[in-house]
C-alpha positions in Angstrom: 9.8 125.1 -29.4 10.9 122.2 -31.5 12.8 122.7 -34.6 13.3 126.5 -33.4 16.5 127.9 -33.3 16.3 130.3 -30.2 18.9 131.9 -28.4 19.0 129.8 -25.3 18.6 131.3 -21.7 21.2 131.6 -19.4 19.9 132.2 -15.9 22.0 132.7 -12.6 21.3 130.2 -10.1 19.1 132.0 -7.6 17.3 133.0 -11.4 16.6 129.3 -12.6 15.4 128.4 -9.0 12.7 131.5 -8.9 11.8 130.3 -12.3 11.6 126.7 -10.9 9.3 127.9 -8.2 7.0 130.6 -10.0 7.2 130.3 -13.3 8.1 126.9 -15.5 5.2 124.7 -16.1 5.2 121.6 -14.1 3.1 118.3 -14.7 0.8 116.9 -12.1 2.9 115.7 -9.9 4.8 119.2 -9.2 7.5 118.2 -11.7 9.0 121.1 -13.8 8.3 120.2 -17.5 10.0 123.2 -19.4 12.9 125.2 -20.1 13.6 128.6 -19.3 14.1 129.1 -23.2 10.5 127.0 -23.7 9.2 129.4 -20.9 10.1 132.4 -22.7 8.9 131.5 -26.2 5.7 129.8 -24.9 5.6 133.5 -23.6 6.6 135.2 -27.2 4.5 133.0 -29.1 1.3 133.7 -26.7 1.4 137.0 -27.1 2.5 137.7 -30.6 -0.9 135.6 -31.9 -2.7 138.9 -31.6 -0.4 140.7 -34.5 -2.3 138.2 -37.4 -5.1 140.4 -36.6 -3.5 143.3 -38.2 -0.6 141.5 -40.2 0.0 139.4 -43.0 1.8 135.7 -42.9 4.7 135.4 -41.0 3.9 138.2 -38.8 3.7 135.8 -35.7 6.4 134.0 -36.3 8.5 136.9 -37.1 6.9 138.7 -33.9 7.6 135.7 -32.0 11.3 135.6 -32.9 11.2 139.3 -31.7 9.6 139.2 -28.3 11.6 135.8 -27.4 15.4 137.4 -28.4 14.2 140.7 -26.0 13.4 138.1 -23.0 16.1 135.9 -23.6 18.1 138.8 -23.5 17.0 140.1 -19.8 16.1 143.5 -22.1 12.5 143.4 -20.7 10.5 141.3 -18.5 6.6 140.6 -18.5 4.6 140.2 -15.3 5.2 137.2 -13.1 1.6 136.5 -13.5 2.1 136.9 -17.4 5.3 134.7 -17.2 3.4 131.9 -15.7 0.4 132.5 -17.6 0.6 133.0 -20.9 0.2 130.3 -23.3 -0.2 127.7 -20.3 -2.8 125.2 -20.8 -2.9 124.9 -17.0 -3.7 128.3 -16.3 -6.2 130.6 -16.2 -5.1 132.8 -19.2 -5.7 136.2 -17.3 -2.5 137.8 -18.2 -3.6 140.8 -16.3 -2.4 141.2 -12.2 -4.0 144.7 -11.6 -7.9 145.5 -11.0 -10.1 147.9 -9.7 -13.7 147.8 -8.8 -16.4 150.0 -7.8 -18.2 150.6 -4.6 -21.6 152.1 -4.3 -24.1 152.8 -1.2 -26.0 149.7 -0.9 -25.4 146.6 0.2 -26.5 144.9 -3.3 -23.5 147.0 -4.8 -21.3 146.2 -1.7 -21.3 142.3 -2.0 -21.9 142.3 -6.0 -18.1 143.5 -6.0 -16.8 141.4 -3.4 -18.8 138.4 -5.7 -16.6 140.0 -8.6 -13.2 140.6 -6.6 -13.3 136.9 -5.5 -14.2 135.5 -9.0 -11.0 137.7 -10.1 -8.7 136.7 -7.1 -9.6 132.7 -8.1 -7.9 133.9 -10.9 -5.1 135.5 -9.4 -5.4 138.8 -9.9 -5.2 141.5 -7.4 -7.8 144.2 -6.8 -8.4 147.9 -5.8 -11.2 149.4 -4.1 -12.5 153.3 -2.8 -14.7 153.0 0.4 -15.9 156.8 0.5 -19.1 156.1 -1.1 -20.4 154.3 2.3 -22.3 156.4 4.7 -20.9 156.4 7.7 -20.7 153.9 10.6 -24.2 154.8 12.6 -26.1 156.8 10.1 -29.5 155.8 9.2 -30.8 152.9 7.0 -34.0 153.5 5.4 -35.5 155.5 8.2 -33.9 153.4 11.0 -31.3 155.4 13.2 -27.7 154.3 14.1 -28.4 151.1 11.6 -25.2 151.3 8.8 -22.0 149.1 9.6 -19.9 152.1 7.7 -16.6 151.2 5.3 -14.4 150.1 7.8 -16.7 147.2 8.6 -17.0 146.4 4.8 -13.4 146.3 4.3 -12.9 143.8 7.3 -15.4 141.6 5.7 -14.0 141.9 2.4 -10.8 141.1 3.8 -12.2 137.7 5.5 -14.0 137.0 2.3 -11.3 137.2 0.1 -8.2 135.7 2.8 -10.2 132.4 2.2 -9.4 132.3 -1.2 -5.5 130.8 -2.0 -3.8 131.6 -5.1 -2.2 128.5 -6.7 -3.3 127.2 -3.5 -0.4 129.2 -2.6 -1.1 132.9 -1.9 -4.2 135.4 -0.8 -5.0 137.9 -3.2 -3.4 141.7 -2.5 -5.9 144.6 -2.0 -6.0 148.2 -1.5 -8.4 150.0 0.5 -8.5 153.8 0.1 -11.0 155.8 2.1 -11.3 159.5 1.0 -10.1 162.0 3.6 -13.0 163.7 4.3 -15.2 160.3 5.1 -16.8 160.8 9.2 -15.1 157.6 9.3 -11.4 158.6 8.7 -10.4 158.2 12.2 -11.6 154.5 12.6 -10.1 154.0 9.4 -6.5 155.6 10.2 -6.2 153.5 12.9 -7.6 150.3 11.3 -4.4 148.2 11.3 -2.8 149.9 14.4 -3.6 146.6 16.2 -6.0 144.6 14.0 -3.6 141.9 12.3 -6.4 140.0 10.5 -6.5 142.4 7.5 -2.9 141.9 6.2 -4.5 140.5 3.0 -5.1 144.6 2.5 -3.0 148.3 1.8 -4.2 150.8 2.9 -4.3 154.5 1.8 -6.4 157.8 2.7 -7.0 159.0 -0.4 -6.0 163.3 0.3 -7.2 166.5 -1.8 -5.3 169.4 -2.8 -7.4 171.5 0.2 -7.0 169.4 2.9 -2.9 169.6 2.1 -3.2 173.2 1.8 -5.3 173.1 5.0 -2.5 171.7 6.7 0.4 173.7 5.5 -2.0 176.8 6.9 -3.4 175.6 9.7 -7.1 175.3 8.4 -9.4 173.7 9.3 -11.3 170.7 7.9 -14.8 169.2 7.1 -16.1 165.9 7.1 -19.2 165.2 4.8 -20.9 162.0 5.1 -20.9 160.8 1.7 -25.0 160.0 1.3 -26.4 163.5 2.7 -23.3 165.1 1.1 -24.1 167.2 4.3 -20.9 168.4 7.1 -20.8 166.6 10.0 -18.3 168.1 11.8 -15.1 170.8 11.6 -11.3 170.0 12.9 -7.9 171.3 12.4 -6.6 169.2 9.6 -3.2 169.6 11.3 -5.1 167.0 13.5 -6.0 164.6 11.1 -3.0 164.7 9.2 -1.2 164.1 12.9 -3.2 161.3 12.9 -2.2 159.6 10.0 1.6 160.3 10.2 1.5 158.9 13.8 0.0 155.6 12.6 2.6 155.5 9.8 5.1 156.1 11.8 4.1 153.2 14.1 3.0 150.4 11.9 4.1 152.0 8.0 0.2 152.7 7.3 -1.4 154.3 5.8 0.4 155.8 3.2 -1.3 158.0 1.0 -2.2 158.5 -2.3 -3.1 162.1 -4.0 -6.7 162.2 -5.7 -5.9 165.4 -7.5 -2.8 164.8 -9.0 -4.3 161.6 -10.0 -6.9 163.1 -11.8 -4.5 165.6 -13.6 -3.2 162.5 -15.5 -6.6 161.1 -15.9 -7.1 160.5 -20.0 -11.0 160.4 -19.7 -12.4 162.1 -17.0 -15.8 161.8 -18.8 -16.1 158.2 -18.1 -15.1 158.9 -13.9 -12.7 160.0 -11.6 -9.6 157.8 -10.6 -10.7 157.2 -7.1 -8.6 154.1 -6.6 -5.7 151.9 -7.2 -3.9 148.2 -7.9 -3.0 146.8 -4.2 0.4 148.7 -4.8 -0.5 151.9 -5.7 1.4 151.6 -9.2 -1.4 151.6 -11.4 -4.9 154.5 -10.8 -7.8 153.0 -12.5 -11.3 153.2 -13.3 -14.0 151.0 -12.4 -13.8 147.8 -14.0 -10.5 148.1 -15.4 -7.4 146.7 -15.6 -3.4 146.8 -16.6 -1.0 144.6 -18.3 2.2 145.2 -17.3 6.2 144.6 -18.2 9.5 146.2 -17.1 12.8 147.4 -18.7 15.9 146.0 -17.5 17.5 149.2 -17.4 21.3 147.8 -16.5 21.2 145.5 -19.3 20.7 149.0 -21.7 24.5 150.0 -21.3 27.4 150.1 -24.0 30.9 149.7 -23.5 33.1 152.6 -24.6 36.5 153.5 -24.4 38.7 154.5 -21.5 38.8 153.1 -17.7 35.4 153.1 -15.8 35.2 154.6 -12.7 35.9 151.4 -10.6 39.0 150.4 -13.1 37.4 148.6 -14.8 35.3 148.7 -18.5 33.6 152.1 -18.7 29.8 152.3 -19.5 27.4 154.9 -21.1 23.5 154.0 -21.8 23.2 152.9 -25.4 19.9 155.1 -25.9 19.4 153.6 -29.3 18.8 150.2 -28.0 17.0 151.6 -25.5 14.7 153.2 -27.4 14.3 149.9 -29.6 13.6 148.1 -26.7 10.5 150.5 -25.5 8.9 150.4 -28.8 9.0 146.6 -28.8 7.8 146.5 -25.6 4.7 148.5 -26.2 3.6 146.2 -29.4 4.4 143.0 -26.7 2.0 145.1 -24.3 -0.6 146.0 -26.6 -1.0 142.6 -27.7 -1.5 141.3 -24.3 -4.7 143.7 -23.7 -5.6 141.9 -27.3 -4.8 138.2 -26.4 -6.0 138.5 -22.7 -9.0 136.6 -21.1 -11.2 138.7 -19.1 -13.4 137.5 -16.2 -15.9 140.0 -16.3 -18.0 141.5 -19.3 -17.4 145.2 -17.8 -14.0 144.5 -17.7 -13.5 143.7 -21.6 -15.3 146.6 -22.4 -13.3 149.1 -20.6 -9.9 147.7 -21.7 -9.8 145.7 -24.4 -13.0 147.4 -26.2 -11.9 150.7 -24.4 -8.9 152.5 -22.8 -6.6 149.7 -23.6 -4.2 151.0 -20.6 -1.0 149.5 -20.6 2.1 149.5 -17.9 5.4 150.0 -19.1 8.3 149.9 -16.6 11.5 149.6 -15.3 14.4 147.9 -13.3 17.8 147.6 -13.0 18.3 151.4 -12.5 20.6 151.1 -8.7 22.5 148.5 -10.8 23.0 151.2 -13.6 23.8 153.8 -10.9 26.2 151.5 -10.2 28.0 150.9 -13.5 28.2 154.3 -14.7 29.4 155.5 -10.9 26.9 157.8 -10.1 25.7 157.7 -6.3 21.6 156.8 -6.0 20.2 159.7 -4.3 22.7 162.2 -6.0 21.6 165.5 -7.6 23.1 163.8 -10.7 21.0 160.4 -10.2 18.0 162.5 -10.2 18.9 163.9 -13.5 20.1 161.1 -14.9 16.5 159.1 -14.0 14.4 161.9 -15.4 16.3 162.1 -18.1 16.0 158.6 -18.7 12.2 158.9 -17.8 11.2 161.6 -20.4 13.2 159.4 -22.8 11.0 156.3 -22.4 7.9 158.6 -22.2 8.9 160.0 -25.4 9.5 156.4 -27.5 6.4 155.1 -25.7 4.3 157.9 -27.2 5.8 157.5 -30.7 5.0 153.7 -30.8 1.7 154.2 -29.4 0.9 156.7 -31.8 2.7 154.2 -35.0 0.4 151.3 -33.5 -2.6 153.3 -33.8 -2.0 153.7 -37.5 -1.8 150.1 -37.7 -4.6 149.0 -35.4 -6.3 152.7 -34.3 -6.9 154.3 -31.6 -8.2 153.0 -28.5 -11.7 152.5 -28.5 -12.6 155.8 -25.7 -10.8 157.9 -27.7 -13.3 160.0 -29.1 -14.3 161.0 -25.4 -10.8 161.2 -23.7 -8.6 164.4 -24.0 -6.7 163.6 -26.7 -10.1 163.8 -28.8 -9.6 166.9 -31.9 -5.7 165.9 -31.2 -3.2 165.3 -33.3 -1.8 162.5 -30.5 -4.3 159.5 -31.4 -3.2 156.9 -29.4 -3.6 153.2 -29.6 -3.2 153.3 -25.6 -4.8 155.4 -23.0 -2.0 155.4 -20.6 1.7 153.8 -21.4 3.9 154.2 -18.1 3.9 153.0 -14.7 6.7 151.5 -12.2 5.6 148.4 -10.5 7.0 146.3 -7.8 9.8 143.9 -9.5 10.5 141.5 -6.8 10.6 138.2 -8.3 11.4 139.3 -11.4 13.9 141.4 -10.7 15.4 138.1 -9.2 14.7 136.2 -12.6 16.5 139.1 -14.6 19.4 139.1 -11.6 18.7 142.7 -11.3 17.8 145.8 -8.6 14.7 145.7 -7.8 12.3 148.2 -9.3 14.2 152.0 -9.7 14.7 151.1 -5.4 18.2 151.3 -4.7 19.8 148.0 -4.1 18.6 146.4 -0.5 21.6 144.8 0.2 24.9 144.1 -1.2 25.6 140.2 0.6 22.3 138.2 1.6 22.8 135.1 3.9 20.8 132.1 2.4 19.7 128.9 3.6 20.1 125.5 1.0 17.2 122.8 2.0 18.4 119.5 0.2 16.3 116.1 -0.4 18.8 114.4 2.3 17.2 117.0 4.5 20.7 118.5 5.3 20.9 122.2 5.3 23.4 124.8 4.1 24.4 128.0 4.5 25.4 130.2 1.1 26.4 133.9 0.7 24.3 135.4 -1.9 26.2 138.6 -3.6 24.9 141.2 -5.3 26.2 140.6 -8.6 27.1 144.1 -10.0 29.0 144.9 -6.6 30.6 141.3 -6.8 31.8 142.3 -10.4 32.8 145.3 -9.5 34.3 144.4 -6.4 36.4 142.0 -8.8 38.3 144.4 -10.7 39.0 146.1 -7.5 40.8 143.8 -5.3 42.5 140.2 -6.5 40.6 137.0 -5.5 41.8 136.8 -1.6 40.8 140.3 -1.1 37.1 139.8 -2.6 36.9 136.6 -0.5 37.9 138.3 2.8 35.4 141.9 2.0 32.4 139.9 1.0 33.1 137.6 4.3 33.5 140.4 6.1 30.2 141.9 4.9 27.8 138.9 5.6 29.1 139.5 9.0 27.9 142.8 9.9 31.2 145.1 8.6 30.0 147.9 5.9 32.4 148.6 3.1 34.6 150.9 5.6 35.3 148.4 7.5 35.9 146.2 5.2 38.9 148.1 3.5 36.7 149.4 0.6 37.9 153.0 0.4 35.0 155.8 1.0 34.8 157.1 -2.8 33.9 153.3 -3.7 31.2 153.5 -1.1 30.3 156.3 -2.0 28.8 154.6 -5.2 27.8 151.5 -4.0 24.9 152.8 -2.2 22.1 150.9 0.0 19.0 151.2 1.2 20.1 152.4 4.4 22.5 155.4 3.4 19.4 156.9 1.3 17.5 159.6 3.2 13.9 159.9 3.3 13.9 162.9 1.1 15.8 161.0 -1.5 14.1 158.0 -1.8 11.0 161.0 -2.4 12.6 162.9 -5.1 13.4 159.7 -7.1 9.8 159.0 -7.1 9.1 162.2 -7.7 11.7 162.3 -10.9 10.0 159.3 -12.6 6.4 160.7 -11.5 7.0 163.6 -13.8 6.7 161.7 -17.2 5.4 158.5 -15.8 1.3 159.1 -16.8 0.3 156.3 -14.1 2.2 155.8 -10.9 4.9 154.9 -9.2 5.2 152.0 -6.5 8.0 153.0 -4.0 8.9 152.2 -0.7 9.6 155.3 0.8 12.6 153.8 3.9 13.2 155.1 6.8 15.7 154.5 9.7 14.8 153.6 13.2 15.2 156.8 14.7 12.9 158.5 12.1 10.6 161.1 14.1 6.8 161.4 13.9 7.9 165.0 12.2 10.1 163.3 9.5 7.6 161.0 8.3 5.0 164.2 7.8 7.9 166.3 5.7 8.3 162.9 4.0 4.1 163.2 3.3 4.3 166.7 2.7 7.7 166.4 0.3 5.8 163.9 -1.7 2.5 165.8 -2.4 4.5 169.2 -3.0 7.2 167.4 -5.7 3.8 165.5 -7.4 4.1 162.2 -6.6 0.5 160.6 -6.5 0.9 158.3 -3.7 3.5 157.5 -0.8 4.3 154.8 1.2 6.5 154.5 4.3 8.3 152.0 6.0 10.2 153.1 9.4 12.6 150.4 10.3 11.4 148.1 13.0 7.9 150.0 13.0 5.9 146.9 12.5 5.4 143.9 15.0 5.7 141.3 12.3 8.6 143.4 10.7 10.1 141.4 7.2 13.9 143.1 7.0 15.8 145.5 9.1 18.9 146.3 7.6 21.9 147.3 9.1 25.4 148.3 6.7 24.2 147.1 3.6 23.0 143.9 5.0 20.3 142.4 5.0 19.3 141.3 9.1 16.1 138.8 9.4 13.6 139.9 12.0 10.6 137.9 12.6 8.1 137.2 9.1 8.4 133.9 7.6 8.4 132.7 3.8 5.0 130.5 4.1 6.6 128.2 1.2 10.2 127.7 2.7 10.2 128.8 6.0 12.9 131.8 4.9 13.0 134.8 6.0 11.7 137.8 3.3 12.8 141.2 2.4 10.7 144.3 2.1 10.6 146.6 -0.9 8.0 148.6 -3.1 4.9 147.5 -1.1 5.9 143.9 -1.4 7.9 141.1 1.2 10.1 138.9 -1.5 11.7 135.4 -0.2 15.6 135.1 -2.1 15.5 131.7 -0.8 12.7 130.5 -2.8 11.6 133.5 -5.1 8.0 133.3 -2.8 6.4 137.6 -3.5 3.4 139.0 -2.0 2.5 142.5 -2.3 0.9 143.5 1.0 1.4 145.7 4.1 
């Protein structure tokens, strides 16, 4: 970055130390050997090399110039695998985190894909795969009766297989495991991680039709079909089954679900196979041997000041939808590149993306903080208008640059067999939209996590110095703490947020109840909201939408079924719960806006971590894993 004049970066302090840990390029020795400015235009410059395939001289530079002022501006974010990856002679150059493989009946297809899944986890990439194509556990094996280990036994041993193999000798790999509904196995597989603690390396998910739901809501019953005599094996209530499954989520937070059919409806080319499966969480439905790139919007930095008092006394705010919509279009070339620049570990894999679909993730962030800033209560009938709205927005400007790249470039190389074949919509990208978990780089950007409402508004953190000392520090959600600022003079903001990192919520601590009524948590957001704002950004999102679907304590079996049900009726493609102190080795329990430590550890710092979207997040040291 020499000689460049580049806006520099100015990153919080809890940012610069999760770009310390995760992201800057170190030497040997562990010893961090760029900026957060060189970070990002290492990043820019990476990335824009693809656009001299298409453009004349100067493009890259220009390009670069482009991508580097949108990141240095917190406007969008790439990947944390991307961020580290990209243009780093000391990694792997697989900018892609999401994969899914295929599973056929026979044990040469079986351990070919764990061979592949462990050759992509070495490089760092996490993978998705459907069981239902095993027969079932005692079935016959070439003539001989009560011979096959069925999928539950696969998954264990692809869950031992790939625990072995660390990350930046860091981290295991995420998975998903989904096991179609209708499997003889689904019992076995329901209750899989009820007690069985050696396959937290794994999601997992039933993967549910349209009829069994229906089945349920009418009391029907249900068939399971082993999957290699495509015969019935045997006929149950699916009121049973789906008791079954609610229970165990309602104990231990899995499984969660995900939606085949509704799936499929956004599936752009059914000819080349059904989306069967997903990225370990849930965000992303692929095909075999395919993969996603993926960045997010920071939707809180996409505000404008305008005049008259904002709702807190302070500036008043409205989303400056022309930037916004600059800032999806750029962000679409950025991701189109990356499918262009990538490195892909498998043969298969370059065929279906870069040479194929060439699927791409756009998402978001930041919205709880948005909420925030323009006062309107997350879980309100006008914060689910507001997010679709904003949704159907970026859908829209991510179509029209799709369509402008494929002018430039053309369309995506499965385009003559997908559905938008005899279209006028000829796309340079097969799919455009998902929401992914943002928990570390949500922390880089200082921003909510995700569109999750904000977790906690003071976090208590623990300081490890060289002189081995340790300190205490109040972490403050910086949107309240600004806020809170314009309310109440300095003594007053000392005392509340003192007050809060002790247990008190904002009644307590003087805030009067139209303020809290804004400055929502996790905690005050019913199980039916938290659905519906899913189910908002599921309707013009044409991937998914990772979501941690929160519950209180006192949730009931019942609840977490009308949370299943909800989801499945409004269209969401998948759902995850997470019942507050369900699970033994429980990350976060929260209790008035704050965050309370239970028993899971950071394995880098010793911290404790939160939970949110699918994934546990350390604030102490920036450490994120996606698993359940």
């Amino acid at each position: 970055m020499k000689g460049k004049k580049m806006k520099p970066v100015k990153l919080a302090p809890l940012s610069l130390e999760v770009a310390k840990k995760r992201y800057l390029r170190t030497d040997l020795d562990g010893r961090v050997i760029e900026t957060p400015s060189e970070m990002f235009y290492r990043v820019a410059h990476h990335v824009a090399k693809a656009e001299i395939n298409w453009g004349s001289n100067g493009i890259v530079e220009e390009m670069t110039n482009k991508f580097y002022q949108a990141m240095a501006d917190f406007l969008f974010v790439c990947s944390g695998k991307a961020m580290f990856e990209a243009g780093n002679p000391g990694g792997t150059g697989q900018l892609s985190a999401c994969f899914v493989l295929p599973i056929e009946d026979s044990i040469q297809s079986i351990f070919k894909t764990l061979g592949q899944a462990a050759y992509i986890q070495k490089n760092n990439g996490g993978t998705g795969f459907n069981f239902s194509a095993i027969r079932p556990k005692l079935d016959k094996v070439k003539n001989v009766p009560q011979a096959a280990s069925g999928p539950v036994d696969f998954l264990q041993a692809y869950s031992a297989a790939l625990s072995k193999i660390l990350q930046g000798a860091k981290r295991r790999g995420a998975n998903m495991g989904i096991l179609n509904i209708d499997h003889p196995d689904i019992f076995e597989f329901i209750h899989l991680k009820d007690t069985d603690k050696t396959i937290d390396n794994f999601n997992i998910s039933v993967g549910v039709f349209d009829a069994f739901m229906e089945a349920v809501e009418k009391d029907k019953y249900w068939q399971l079909v082993n999957p290699r005599t495509k015969q019935p094996v045997r006929r149950l209530k699916a009121k049973r089954l789906f008791r079954e499954i609610i229970e165990s989520a309602w104990k231990s937070g899995d499984p969660g679900m995900v939606f085949l059919d509704r799936m499929e409806k956004d599936n752009p080319t059914p000819a080349l196979g059904k989306l069967w499966a997903t990225n370990p969480c849930g965000e992303i439905p692929l095909l075999a041997y395919e993969s996603c790139n993926l960045t997010s919007i920071v939707l809180s930095n996409h505000l404008k000041k305008v005049k008259g008092r904002g709702w807190f006394g302070g500036e008043k705010y409205e989303i400056d939808w022309d930037k916004l919509g600059r800032t999806v279009r750029l962000a679409v070339r950025f991701l189109d590149n990356m499918v262009e620049v990538n490195m892909y570990v498998l043969p298969e894999i370059e065929r279906m993306v870069k040479n194929g679909n060439r699927k791409i993730g756009l998402g978001v962030m930041g919205l709880a903080h948005l909420f925030y800033l323009l006062g309107v209560p997350y879980g309100s009938a006008t914060s689910l208008r507001l997010a679709e709205r904003i949704a159907k927005f970026i859908r829209n400007q991510a179509e029209a640059a799709s369509i402008e790249l494929a002018k430039q470039r053309g369309v995506f190389g499965n385009f003559d067999v997908s559905i938008f074949a005899g279209t006028a919509e000829k796309y340079r990208n097969a799919t455009l939209l998902t929401v992914a978990p943002t928990g570390t780089i949500s922390l880089l950007a200082n921003t909510s996590s995700g569109i999750e409402p904000v977790f906690s508004l003071v976090t208590k953190r623990r300081l490890f110095y060289e002189d081995k000392q340790v300190k205490e520090k109040i972490i403050v959600d910086p949107v309240f703490e600004m806020i809170l600022g314009k309310m109440v003079d300095a003594k007053k903001k000392k005392e509340v947020i003192k007050q809060l990192s002790q247990g008190a919520d904002l009644s307590e601590a003087g805030i009067p109840k139209d303020i809290k009524k804004v400055i929502v948590t996790t905690e005050a957001v019913t199980a039916r909201q938290h659905v519906l704002m899913q189910a908002a950004w599921q309707k013009w999102i044409d991937n998914s939408v990772s979501k941690t679907i929160n519950m209180p304590a006192s949730a009931t079996v019942e609840e977490v079924g009308q949370a299943y049900l909800l989801a499945w009726k409004s269209g969401c493609k998948g759902i995850t719960v997470y019942r507050d102190g369900s699970k033994s080795d429980q990350v976060v329990s929260i209790k008035n806006g704050q965050k309370r430590v239970d028993e899971t550890e950071c394995p880098e710092c010793g911290e404790k971590m939160q939970v949110s979207e699918g994934c546990y997040t350390c604030l102490s040291c920036g450490y994120s894993v996606c698993k359940s």
